[in-house]
C-alpha positions, 0 to 999 in steps of 0.5 A: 585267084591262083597265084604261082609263086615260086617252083623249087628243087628239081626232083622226080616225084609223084603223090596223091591229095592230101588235105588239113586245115589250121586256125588261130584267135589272132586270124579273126576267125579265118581259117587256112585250108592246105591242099597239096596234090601232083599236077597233073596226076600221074600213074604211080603209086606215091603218097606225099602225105602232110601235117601241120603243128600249130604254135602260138600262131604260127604254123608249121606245115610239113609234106613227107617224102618216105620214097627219099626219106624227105620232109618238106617245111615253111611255115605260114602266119596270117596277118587279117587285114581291118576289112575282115575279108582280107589277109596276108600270107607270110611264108617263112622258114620253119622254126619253132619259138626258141629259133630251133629248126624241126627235129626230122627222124634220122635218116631224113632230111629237111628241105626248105624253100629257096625263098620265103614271100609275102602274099598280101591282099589275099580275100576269103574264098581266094586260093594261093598255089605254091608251086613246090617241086617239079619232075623235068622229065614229066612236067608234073608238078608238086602243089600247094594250094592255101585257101582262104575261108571265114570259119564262121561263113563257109564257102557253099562249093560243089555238092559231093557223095559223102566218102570214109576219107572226109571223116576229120577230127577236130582239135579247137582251143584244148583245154587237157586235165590229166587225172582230173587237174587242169594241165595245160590250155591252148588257144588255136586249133586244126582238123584233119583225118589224124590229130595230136598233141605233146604234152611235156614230159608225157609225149605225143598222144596221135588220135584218129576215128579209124583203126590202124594196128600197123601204125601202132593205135589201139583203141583206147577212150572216146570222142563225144561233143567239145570232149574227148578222153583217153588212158595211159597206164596210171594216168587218164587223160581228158581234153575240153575243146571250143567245137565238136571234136567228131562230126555227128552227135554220137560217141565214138571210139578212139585209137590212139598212138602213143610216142613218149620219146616224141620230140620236134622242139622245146621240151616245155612246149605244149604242141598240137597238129593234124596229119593226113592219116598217111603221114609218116608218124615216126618217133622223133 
């Protein structure tokens, strides 16, 4: 199924593919795939790369304009229906739980949907597009595409040569221990190329399988099985997680960034997401 819902701002805007994926207990095993992509594909050499912050489930999907200093934002809450194979998507506008909006870094702007629907009776396998933003003068078109999968019984889908870019970590029901005592745990999970995730009063810890100096990780700690851990100073820092946090059964290492003035809502909120490892990764 695809299903058009809604076609915002007029702007001129191309960008390449981006991709995450969310889930959360309250789904009953589904899990949201994002896919947002310019149609059809133009020749420039834009990037709208995305995240997403996962919060008590709910969650927040973010797309960054860097050309125009932009951040696109709704939020998603998948209500299952009894069948088990049926859900409905409720788009709405992106708040945190105390009600406050996303903190963008200065000299960006949040830009919200004009309307915000409810897309009942949408089944495992099905995709729902989002028609985001249009160029006039090209007719290309801005997109999102939400599909539906049971994570217990993934879509078989075309076979494809395996590439760098489907390299993703996975962050599942974390359970962190800072200096060997339980800190926090969280129910709900993401994957994608970049994961993260704010502690309170430690900042935001961005961990990715590949190097990036220019984007400030460094190597620092590994990833093996449901576990991964890393050091900050005096503190060191492990996290337990319901599945695998890499793909293979080796121990690899890990880069990491670390943004201890990070700061999206309530201080006293753990918080975990997932960006495209183009996404912008500023200091909020």
């Amino acid at each position: 199924m695809k299903l058009v819902l809604f076609a915002v701002a007029v702007v001129a805007m191309w960008g390449q593919e981006s991709n995450l994926s969310v889930s959360d207990p309250s789904w009953n095993g589904i899990e949201v795939r994002f896919l947002t992509k310019m149609e059809p594909a133009g020749a420039a050499d834009g990037r709208f790369p995305g995240g997403v912050i996962v919060e008590h489930g709910r969650v927040h999907h973010l797309i960054d304009d860097a050309a125009h200093k932009r951040t696109f934002g709704y939020d998603l809450s998948v209500i299952p229906e009894a069948d088990g194979n049926t859900v409905q998507l409720k788009i709405t506008p992106m708040k945190f739980a105390d009600g406050k909006p996303y903190a963008v870094q200065p000299g960006w702007k949040l830009i919200e949907l004009p309307k915000y629907p409810m897309i009942p009776k949408t089944k495992v396998g099905e995709t729902v597009a989002l028609d985001l933003l249009v160029n006039p003068a090209t007719g290309q078109k801005l997109i999102d595409y939400l599909t539906v999968v049971n994570s217990a019984h993934q879509s078989e889908g075309p076979a494809q040569d395996f590439a760098l870019s489907d390299v993703e970590l996975s962050l599942m029901n974390p359970r962190v221990q800072v200096n060997g005592k339980l800190s926090v745990t969280s129910k709900g999970g993401t994957m994608g190329q970049v994961i993260w995730l704010y502690l309170p009063g430690h900042g935001r810890f961005t961990i990715s399988l590949l190097p990036n100096e220019k984007r400030g990780f460094a190597r620092n700690g590994t990833a093996s099985g449901t576990t991964f851990g890393f050091r900050d100073g005096a503190n060191e820092y492990r996290v337990d997680c319901s599945g695998s946090v890499a793909p293979g059964s080796g121990r690899y290492n890990l880069y990491v960034r670390h943004e201890p003035r990070w700061y999206p809502g309530p201080e006293e909120t753990f918080l975990i997401g997932s960006n495209d490892r183009n996404a912008e990764l500023s200091i909020r």
